[in-house]
N, C-alpha and C positions, 0 to 999 in steps of 0.2 A: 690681818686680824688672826688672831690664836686657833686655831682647828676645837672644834667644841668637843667637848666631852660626850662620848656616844655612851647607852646605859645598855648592859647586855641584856639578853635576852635567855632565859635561862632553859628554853630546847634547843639554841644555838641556830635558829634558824633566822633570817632574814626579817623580823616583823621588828613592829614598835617595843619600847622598852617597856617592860612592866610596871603598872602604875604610875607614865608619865601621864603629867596634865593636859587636858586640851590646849592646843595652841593655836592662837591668834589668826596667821596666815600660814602656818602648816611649814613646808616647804615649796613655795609656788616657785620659787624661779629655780633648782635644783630639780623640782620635779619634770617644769617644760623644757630644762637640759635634758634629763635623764628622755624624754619621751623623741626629742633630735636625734639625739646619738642613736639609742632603737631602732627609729624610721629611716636612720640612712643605712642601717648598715645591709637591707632591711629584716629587723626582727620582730614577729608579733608577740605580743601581751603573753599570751598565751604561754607561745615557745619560750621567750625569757624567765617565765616564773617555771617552766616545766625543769629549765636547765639548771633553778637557784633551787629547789625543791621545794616551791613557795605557791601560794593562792593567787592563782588571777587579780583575785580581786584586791592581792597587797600591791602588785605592779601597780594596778589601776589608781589606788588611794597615793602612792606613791606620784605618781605622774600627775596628779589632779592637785597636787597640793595638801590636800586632808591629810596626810602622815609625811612626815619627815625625814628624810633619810637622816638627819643628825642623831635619829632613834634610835638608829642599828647601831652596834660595837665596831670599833674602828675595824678590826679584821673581817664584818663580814662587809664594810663598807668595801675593804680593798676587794674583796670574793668576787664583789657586784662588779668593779669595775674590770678585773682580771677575766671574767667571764665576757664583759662586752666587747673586749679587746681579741680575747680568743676567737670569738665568731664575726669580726672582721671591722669592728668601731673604726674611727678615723682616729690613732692614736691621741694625735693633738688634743681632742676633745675631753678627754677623759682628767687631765688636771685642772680642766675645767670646772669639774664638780666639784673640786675640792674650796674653788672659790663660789660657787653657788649657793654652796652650804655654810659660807662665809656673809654673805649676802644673804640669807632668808636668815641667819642670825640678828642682824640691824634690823631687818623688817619687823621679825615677832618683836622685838624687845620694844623696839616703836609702838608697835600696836597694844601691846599689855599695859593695861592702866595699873596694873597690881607692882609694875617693876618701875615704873619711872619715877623714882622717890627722889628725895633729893639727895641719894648717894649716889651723884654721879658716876664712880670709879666703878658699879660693873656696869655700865653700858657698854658695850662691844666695842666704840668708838674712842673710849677714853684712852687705850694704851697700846694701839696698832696704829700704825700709820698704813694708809691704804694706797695701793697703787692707783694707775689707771684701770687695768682690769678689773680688779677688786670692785670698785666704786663702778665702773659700769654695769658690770652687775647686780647690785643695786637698782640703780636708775633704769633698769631692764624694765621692773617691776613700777616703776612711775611714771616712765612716757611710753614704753613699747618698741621703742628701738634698738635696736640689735645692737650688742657689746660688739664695739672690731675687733676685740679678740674671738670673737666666733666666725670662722667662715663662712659663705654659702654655701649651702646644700650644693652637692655635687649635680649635675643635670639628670644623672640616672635614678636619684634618690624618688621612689614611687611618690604621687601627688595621695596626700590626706582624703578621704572618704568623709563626705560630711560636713557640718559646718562645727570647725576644732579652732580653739584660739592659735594666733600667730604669734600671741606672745603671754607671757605671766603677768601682764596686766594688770595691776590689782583694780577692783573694782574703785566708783570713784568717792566712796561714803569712806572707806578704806587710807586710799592716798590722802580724803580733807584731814582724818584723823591721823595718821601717821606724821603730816605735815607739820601737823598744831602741836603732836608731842614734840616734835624735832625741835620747833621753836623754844616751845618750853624751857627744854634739854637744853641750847644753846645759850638761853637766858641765866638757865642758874649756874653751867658752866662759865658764865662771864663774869659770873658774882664769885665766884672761887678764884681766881684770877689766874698765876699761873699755872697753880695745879690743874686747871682745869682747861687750858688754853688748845691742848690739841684736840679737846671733845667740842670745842666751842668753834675751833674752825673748818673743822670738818662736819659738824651739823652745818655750820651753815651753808658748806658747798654744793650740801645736798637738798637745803631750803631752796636755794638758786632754780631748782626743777618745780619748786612749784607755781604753777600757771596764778594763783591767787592774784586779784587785781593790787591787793597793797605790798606784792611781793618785795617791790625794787625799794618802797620805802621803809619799811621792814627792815630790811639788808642797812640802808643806808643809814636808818637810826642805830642798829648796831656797829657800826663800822664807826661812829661820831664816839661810840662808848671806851674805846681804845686810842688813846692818842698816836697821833700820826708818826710814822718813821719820822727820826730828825733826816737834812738832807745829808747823805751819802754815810747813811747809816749801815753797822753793821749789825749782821745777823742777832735777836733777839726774838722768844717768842711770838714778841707783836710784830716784828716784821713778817714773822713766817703768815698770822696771822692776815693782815693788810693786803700780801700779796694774795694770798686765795680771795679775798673779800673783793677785791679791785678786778679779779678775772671773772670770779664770778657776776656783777655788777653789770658786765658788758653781754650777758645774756639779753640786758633791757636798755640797750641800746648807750647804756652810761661810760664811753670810753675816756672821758676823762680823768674819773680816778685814775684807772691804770697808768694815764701816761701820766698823771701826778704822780704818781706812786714810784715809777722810773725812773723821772728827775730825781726824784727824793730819796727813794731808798736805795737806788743804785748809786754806784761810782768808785766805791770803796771795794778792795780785793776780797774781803771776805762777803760780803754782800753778793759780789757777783757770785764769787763761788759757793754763796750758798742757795743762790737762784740755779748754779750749774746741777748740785747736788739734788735739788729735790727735781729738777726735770729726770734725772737719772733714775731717782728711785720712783717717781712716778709713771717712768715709761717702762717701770720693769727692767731696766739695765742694773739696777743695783739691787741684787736678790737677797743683802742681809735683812731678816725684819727687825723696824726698831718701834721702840716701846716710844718715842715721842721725837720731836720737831729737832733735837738738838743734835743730831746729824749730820743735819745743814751746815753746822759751825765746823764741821773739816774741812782746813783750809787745803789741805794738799790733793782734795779730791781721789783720794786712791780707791775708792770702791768702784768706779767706772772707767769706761775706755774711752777718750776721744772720738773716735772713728765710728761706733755705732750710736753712739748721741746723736752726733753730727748727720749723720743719715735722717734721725727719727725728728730729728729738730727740721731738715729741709723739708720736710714733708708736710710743717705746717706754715712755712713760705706761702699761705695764701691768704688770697686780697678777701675773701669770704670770712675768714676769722675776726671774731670780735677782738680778740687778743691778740692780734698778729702785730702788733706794735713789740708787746713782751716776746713773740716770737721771733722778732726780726732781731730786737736786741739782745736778745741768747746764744743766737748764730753768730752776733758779732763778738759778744763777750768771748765767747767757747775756742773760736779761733781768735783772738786776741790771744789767749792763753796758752793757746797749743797751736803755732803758727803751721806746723808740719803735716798738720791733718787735711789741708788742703789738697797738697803733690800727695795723698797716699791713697785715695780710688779716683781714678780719671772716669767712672761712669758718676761718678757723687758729685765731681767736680763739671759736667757737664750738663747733669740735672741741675745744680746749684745755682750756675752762671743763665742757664735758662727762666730761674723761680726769682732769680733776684734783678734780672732784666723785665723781666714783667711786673714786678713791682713799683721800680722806678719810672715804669711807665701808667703806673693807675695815679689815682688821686686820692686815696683811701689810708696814706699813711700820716703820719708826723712829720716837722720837720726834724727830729732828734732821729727817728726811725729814717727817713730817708740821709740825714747825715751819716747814719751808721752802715745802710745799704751801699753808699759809696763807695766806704771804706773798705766794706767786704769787697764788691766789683772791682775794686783794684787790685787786693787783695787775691783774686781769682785769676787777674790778668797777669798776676806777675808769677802765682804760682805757676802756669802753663807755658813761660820762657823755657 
């Protein structure tokens, strides 16, 4: 998503931009970043506003949600974070925020009844495609569960005083209304067709989080609204479409789209390579941002490396995943393609022959995923001659 547009401040100091509007949910999950990174390094409210030459009480509105860091002008944004880093932040953390502020973007616009018109194109979602990260951070703020891209707190990191959220949470009057815009959002995105096809499918991956009891049929009337990949189709909108709608779907226990979706939309060279392409750009291996889905359709795959895919992709070799069918069949696709990536880290290749031995021994796959598991397992036995 596009870094927002920050409004300066005209003493140059670190507060809100002059005459913006009230906002919906403020910055909550940039702000319970910003209040992490503080507490490990450990810095108090106090001292951090004393070092930015700023009011307690803007850290505090800051951290709580009520004001925005997307307020501040991009340069005192960097100030903030070059100061946290000086007094000892956990570097990693700090490009963090840049996605936080990226994610309380979808939140507010979610929540503001004044903006969800039916001009699609400025929703935030319309012309970014989002990572893993990205999007976890999001969903920080509607189940509570920690982005992997944040680490744990270090052991020495001082315990909170008090009863303080453990996460940006949003309240749940908040999440029903967020949710019911997204749908919306998603609906009139599906009437625009494909101009509107990567707001449509990414609303709806993030419908997938909500607990709603008619969630999965929801999903699954929309999913009927787009005709089905033909078999061993190539890459098109609706495929990119189909395949998010089909992973997401197995949050509710529905794996058979997916493996339909396999049979069907897989087989075909570009199809696979454009299921390779978007795990790449999805796990953050492929750091170009693109303005939509049509990425996928590089056939030569040149914006990623085999070898750190390959890692990120074994790592979801488990029997626990709803979609570990598409994961099992990525791993086989990936080296299909790139037979060499096997013989080139012998600890990847040791984990590997370990995650796909355990699989062929559970009951929890397909028979098309365990044909494909085979072919890896040989595959593995012949690399280590």
């Amino acid at each position: 998503m596009a870094p927002q547009k920050r409004s300066r401040s005209k003493t140059g100091t670190l507060t809100a931009g002059q005459g913006s509007r009230a906002r919906a949910a403020g910055g909550i999950v940039c702000g319970h970043l910003l209040k992490i990174i503080r507490e490990r390094i450990p810095l108090t409210q106090s001292r951090l506003a004393e070092e930015l030459g700023i009011d307690t009480t803007t850290v505090q509105s800051w951290e709580s949600g009520r004001r925005s860091l997307a307020a501040v002008s991009s340069a005192q944004f960097l100030r903030l974070k070059r100061c946290l880093l000086g007094r000892g932040a956990q570097p990693m953390l700090l490009p963090l925020l840049d996605l936080a502020v990226e994610a309380d973007s979808v939140i507010e616009y979610s929540l503001d009844d004044t903006l969800n018109s039916d001009d699609f194109t400025q929703h935030p979602l319309h012309s970014w495609v989002f990572t893993r990260a990205s999007t976890h951070m999001i969903t920080w703020a509607l189940t509570g569960e920690q982005p992997t891209v944040l680490p744990n707190a270090p052991a020495s990191t001082p315990r909170r005083r008090g009863p303080t959220p453990g996460s940006p949470l949003l309240p749940t009057p908040q999440r029903d209304k967020l949710f019911a815009n997204l749908r919306r959002t998603a609906e009139i995105a599906d009437r625009a067709g494909e101009d509107g096809s990567l707001l449509r499918r990414q609303a709806l991956y993030l419908c997938a989080y909500d607990t709603s009891v008619d969630t999965h049929s929801w999903l699954a009337d929309m999913r009927e609204r787009r005709p089905t990949p033909l078999r061993h189709a190539s890459w098109t909108p609706a495929w990119s479409d189909a395949r998010s709608v089909a992973t997401s779907l197995t949050r509710y226990g529905d794996i058979e789209t997916l493996q339909a979706f396999i049979e069907r939309g897989m087989g075909e060279d570009a199809s696979e390579m454009a299921n390779l392409n978007y795990w790449a750009h999805w796990l953050g291996l492929d750091p170009v941002p693109r303005a939509s889905d049509a990425f996928m359709s590089d056939v030569d795959g040149r914006s990623w490396e085999a070898l750190p895919l390959l890692r990120n992709l074994a790592d979801r070799l488990d029997p626990s995943r709803g979609a570990v069918d598409l994961n099992i069949h990525s791993v086989w696709a990936l080296i299909s393609s790139k037979p060499g990536v096997l013989s080139a880290d012998l600890e990847l290749h040791r984990d590997l022959t370990a995650r796909v031995g355990r699989l062929l021994d559970s009951d929890v796959i397909s028979r098309q995923a365990r044909r494909e598991l085979e072919n890896v397992h040989y595959g593995l036995r012949l690399s280590s001659r």
